[in-house]
C-alpha positions in Angstrom: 0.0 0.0 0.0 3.0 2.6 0.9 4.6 1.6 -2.2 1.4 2.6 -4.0 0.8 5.9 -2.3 4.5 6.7 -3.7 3.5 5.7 -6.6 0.5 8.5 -7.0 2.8 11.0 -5.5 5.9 10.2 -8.3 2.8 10.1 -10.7 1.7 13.6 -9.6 5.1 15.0 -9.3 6.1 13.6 -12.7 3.2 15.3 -14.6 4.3 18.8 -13.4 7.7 19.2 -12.6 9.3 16.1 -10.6 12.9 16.8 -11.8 14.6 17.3 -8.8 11.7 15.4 -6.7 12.7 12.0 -8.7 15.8 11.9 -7.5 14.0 12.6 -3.8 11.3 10.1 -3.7 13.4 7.7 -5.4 15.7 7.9 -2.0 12.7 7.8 0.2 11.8 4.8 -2.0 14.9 3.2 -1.4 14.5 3.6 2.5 11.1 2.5 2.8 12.0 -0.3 0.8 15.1 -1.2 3.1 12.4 -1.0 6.5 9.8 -3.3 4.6 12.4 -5.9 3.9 13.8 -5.7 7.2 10.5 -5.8 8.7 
């Protein structure tokens, strides 16, 4: 569900002007990623 909720944000962000907010959410992507499989 969290990955999803990224999803609709990088989808939002992309449309308008996600340049510099890839790079962003891709790193908070990354973390959350790193906690799930931990946990």
């Amino acid at each position: 569900m969290a990955l999803g909720s990224g999803s609709a944000s990088l989808t939002d962000a992309g449309s308008g002007r996600g340049s510099w907010v890839q790079p962003i959410w891709i790193r908070r992507s990354r973390g959350l990623g790193d906690q799930i499989a931990t946990g």
